[in-house]
C-alpha positions as CSV (number, residue, x, y, z in Angstrom):
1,X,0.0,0.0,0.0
2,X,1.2,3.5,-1.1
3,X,2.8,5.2,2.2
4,X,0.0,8.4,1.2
5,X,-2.7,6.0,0.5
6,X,-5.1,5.3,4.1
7,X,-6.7,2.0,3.9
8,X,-10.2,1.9,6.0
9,X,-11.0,-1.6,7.0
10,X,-15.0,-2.8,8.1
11,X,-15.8,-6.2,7.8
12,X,-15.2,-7.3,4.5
13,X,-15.3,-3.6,3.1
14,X,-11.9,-1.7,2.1
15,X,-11.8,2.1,1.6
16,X,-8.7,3.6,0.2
17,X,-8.1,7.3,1.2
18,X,-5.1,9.3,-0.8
19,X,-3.4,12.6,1.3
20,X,-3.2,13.9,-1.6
21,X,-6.6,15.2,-2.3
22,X,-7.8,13.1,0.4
23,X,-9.9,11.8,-2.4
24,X,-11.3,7.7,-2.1
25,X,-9.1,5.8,-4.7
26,X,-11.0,2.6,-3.8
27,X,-14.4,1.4,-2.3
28,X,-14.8,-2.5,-2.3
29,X,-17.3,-4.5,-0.9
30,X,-16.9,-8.8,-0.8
31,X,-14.2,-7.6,-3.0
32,X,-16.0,-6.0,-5.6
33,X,-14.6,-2.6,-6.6
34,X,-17.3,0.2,-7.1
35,X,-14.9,2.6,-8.0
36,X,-13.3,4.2,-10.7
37,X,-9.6,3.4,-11.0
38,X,-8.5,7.1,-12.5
39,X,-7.3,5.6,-15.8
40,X,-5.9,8.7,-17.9
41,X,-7.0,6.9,-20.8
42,X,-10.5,8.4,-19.8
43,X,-10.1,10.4,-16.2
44,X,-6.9,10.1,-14.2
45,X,-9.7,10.9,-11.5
46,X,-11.6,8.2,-9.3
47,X,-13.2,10.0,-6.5
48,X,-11.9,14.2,-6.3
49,X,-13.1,16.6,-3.4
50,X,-14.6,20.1,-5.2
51,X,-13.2,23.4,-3.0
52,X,-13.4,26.7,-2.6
53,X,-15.4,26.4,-6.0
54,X,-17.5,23.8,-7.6
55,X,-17.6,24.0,-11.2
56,X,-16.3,26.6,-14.1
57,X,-15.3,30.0,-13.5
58,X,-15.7,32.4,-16.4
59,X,-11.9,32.5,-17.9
60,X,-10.5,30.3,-15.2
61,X,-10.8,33.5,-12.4
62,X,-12.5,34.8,-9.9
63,X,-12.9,38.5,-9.2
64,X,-12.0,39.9,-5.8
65,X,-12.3,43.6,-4.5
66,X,-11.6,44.6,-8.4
67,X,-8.2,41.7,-8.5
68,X,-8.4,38.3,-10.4
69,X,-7.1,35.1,-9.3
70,X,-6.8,31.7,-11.2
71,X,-9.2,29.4,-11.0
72,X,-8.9,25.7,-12.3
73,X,-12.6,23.6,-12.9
74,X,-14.0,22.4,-9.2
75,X,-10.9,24.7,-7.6
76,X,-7.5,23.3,-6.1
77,X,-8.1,21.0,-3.1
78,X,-8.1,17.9,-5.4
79,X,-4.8,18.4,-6.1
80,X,-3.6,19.5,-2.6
81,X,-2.0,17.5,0.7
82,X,-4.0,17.1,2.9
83,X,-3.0,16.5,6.7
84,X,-4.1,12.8,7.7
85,X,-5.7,11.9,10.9
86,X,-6.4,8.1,11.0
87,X,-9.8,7.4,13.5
88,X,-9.7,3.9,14.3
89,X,-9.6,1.4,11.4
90,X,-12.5,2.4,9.9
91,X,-12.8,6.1,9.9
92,X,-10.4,8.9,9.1
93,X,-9.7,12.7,8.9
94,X,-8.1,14.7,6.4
95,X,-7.5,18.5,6.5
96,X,-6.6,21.1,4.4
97,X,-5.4,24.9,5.5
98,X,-4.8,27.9,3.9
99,X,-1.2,28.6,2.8
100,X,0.6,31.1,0.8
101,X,0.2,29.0,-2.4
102,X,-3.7,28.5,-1.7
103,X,-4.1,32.3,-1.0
104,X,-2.7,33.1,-4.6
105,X,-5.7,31.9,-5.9
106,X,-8.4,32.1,-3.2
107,X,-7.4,35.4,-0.5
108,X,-9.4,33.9,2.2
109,X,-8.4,31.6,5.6
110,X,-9.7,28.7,6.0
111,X,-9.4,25.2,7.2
112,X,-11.2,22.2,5.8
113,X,-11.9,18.5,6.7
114,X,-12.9,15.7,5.3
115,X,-14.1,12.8,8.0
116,X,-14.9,9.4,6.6
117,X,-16.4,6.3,8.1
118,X,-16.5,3.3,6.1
119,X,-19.0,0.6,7.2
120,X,-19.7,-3.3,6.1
121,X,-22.1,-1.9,3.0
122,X,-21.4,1.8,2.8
123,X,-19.3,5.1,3.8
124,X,-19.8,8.8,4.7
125,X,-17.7,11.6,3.9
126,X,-18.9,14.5,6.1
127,X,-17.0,17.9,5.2
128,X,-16.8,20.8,7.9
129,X,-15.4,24.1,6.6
130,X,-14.4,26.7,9.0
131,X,-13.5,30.2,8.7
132,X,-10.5,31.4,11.1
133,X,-10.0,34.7,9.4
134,X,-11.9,38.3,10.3
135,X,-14.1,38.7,7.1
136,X,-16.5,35.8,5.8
137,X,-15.1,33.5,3.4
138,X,-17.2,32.2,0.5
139,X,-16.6,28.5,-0.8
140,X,-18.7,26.0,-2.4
141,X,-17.5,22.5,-2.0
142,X,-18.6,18.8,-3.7
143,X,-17.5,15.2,-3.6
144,X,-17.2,13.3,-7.3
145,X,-17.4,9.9,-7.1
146,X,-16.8,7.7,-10.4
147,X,-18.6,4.7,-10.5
148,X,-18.1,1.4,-12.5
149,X,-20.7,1.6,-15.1
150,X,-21.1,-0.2,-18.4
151,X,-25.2,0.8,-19.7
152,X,-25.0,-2.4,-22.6
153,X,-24.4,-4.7,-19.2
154,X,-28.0,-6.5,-18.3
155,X,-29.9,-6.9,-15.1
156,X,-33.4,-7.0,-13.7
157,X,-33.5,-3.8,-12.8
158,X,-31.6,-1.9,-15.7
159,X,-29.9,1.3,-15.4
160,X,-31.7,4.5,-13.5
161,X,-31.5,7.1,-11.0
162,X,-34.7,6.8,-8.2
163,X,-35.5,9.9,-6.3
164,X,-36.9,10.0,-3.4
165,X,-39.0,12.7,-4.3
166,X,-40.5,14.5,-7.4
167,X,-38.0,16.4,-9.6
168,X,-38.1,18.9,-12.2
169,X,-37.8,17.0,-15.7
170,X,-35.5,19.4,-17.2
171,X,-31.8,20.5,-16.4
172,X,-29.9,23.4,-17.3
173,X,-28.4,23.5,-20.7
174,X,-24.0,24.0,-20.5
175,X,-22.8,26.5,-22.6
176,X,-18.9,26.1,-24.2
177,X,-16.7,26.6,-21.3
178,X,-18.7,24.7,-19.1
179,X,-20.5,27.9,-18.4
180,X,-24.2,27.2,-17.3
181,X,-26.8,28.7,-20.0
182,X,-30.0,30.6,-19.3
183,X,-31.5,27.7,-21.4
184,X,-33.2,24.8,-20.2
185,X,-33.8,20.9,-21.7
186,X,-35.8,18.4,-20.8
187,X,-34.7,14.7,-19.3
188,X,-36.8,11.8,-19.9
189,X,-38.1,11.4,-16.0
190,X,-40.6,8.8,-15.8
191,X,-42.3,10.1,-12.5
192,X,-39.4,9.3,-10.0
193,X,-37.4,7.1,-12.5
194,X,-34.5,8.3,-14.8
195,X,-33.4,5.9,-16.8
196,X,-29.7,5.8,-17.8
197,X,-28.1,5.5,-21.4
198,X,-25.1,7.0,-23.5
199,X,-27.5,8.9,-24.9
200,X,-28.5,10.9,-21.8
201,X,-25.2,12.3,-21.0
202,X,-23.7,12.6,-24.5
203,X,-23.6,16.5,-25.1
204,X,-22.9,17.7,-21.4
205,X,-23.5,16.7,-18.0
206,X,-26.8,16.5,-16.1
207,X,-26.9,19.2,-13.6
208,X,-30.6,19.0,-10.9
209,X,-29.9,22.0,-9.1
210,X,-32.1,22.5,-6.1
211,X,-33.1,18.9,-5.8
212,X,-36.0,18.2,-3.9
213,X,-34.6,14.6,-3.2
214,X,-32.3,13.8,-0.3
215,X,-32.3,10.1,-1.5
216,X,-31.3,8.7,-4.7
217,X,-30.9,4.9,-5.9
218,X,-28.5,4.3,-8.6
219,X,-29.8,1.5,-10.7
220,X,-26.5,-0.5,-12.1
221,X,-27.7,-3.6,-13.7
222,X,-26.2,-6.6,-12.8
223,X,-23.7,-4.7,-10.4
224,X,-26.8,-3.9,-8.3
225,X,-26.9,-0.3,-6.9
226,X,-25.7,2.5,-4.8
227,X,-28.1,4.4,-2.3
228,X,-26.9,8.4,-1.9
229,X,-27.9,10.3,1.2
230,X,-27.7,13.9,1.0
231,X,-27.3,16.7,4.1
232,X,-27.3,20.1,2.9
233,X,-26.0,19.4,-0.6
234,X,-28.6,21.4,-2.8
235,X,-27.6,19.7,-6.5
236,X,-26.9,16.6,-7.9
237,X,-24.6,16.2,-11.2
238,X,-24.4,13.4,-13.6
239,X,-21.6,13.0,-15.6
240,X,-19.7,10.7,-18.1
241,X,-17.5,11.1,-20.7
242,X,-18.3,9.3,-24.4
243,X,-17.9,5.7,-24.4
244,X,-16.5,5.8,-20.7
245,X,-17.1,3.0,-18.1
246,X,-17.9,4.5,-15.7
247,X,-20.5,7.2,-14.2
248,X,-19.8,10.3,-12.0
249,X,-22.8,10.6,-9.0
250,X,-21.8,14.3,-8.0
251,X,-22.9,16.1,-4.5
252,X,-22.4,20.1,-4.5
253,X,-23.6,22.9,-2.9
254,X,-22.4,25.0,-5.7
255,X,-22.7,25.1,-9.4
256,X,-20.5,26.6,-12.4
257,X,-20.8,30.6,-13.3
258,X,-23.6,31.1,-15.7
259,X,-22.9,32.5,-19.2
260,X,-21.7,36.1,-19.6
261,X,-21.2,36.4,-15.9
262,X,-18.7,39.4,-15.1
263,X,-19.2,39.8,-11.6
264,X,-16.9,39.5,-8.6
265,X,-16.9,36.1,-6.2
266,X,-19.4,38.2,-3.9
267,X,-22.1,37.6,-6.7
268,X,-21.5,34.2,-7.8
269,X,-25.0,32.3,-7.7
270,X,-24.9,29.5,-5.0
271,X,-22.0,30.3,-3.0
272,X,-21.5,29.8,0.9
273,X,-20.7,32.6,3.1
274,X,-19.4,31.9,6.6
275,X,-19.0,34.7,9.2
276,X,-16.2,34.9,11.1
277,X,-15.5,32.0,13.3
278,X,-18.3,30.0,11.5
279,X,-18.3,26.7,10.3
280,X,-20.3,24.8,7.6
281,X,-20.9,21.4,7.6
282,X,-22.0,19.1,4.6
283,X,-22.4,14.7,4.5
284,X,-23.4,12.5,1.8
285,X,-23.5,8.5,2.0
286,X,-23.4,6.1,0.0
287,X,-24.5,2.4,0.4
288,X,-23.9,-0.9,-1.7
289,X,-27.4,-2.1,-2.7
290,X,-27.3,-5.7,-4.1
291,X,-29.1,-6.7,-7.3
292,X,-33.0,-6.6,-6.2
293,X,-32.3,-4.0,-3.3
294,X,-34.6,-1.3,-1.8
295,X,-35.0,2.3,-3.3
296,X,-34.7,5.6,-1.1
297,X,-37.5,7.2,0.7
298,X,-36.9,10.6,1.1
């Protein structure tokens, strides 16, 4: 095992944890791996952590107090080192401060963890972000898992998204950029139901922002399912490149700049702010759901 990789250990469940990032590398259950394995070929990417911003900015910045500082898609922490805290063998904590390099591209204080528990059939990651400095701080923050997926692969129960409650059937459209448009589609919901296909996410990914749901099955054929829990994270995005096996489940709070916006990091749409001394706190779940399983509720 790498020396920055933490391996979480519950029953016959294994969760690998990289420092760097502190992003999951591995989720296995009875020795079945869920998880992307961050192939370059299609993502070098299996599970990244989304801070200070989730998303595109408009020409890779952010405006501050009239000054402009880089910013990559989803921000910087997934390629940061985080400090590791192990909690027993089956939980962990993995932080990440503010530093001269961070403050370069994001002029605020902060400190951010990532806690995870890893149980016989599922994990948490629960993020608290807290703001040390004298002025509040604005981030938005999101977890990106990649899961195995193949669509052509059968089972009883096919390929679909649940939700726990009734959704809007249409999504935002993405402009070039990544840049969210004023424009609207519709998705094929089928009351609850979503059902899953190339098709679907060919032109862009699937953004639900301000989902209704804080449960949502993933349908996987004859890998069976996952079950995603959701505490204060308001959207939920699909995504998968062309022809890629696997599909990204992603919780934000935040969401990419919309088209033509100019304005400073004080008027981005969906950002946190946290007064001084405050601190934020977000979870999601996820639990293995053999073939046949149960759906959410809620």
């Amino acid at each position: 095992m790498d020396d920055n990789l933490l391996l979480l250990r519950s029953g016959d469940a294994t969760l690998a944890l990289a420092r760097r990032g502190a992003e999951p590398r591995s989720w296995r259950v009875s020795g079945q791996e869920l998880l992307w394995n961050a192939d370059p070929a299609w993502w070098p990417r299996s599970s990244p952590v989304l801070f200070p911003v989730v998303g595109w900015c408009r020409g890779k910045e952010i405006r501050h107090e009239g000054r402009a500082y880089p910013m990559d898609v989803h921000g910087f922490a997934a390629d940061s080192l985080f400090e590791a805290a192990p909690r027993g063998p089956d939980g962990a904590s993995l932080t990440l401060r503010d530093s001269g390099e961070s403050r370069a591209r994001f002029p605020f204080p902060f400190r951010l963890t990532l806690t995870y528990r890893l149980w016989p059939r599922g994990f948490s990651a629960r993020f608290e972000i807290h703001n040390p400095g004298a002025r509040p701080l604005p981030y938005a923050v999101g977890l990106h898992p990649g899961f195995l997926w193949d669509p052509d692969e059968p089972g009883a129960e096919g390929h679909s998204l649940r939700f726990g409650r009734e959704e809007r059937p249409e999504v935002p459209e993405i402009a070039p950029g990544g840049l969210f448009s004023a424009q609207w589609r519709a998705v094929p919901l089928d009351g609850r139901r979503l059902p899953l296909g190339r098709a679907l996410l060919a032109r862009e990914a699937v953004c639900f922002l301000g989902l209704r749901s804080r449960a949502v099955c993933f349908r996987n054929g004859a890998r069976g399912g996952i079950l995603l829990r959701l505490e204060d994270f308001p959207h939920l995005a699909l995504w998968s490149p062309p022809g890629a096996p696997f599909l990204c489940l992603e919780a934000w709070t935040g969401h990419g700049d919309p088209e033509g916006f100019t304005g400073e990091l004080s008027a981005k749409p969906s950002m946190r702010w946290l007064p001084p001394g405050g601190t934020g706190r977000h979870r999601v779940s996820f639990r293995f759901l053999p073939p046949a399983g149960p759906g959410p509720a809620g």
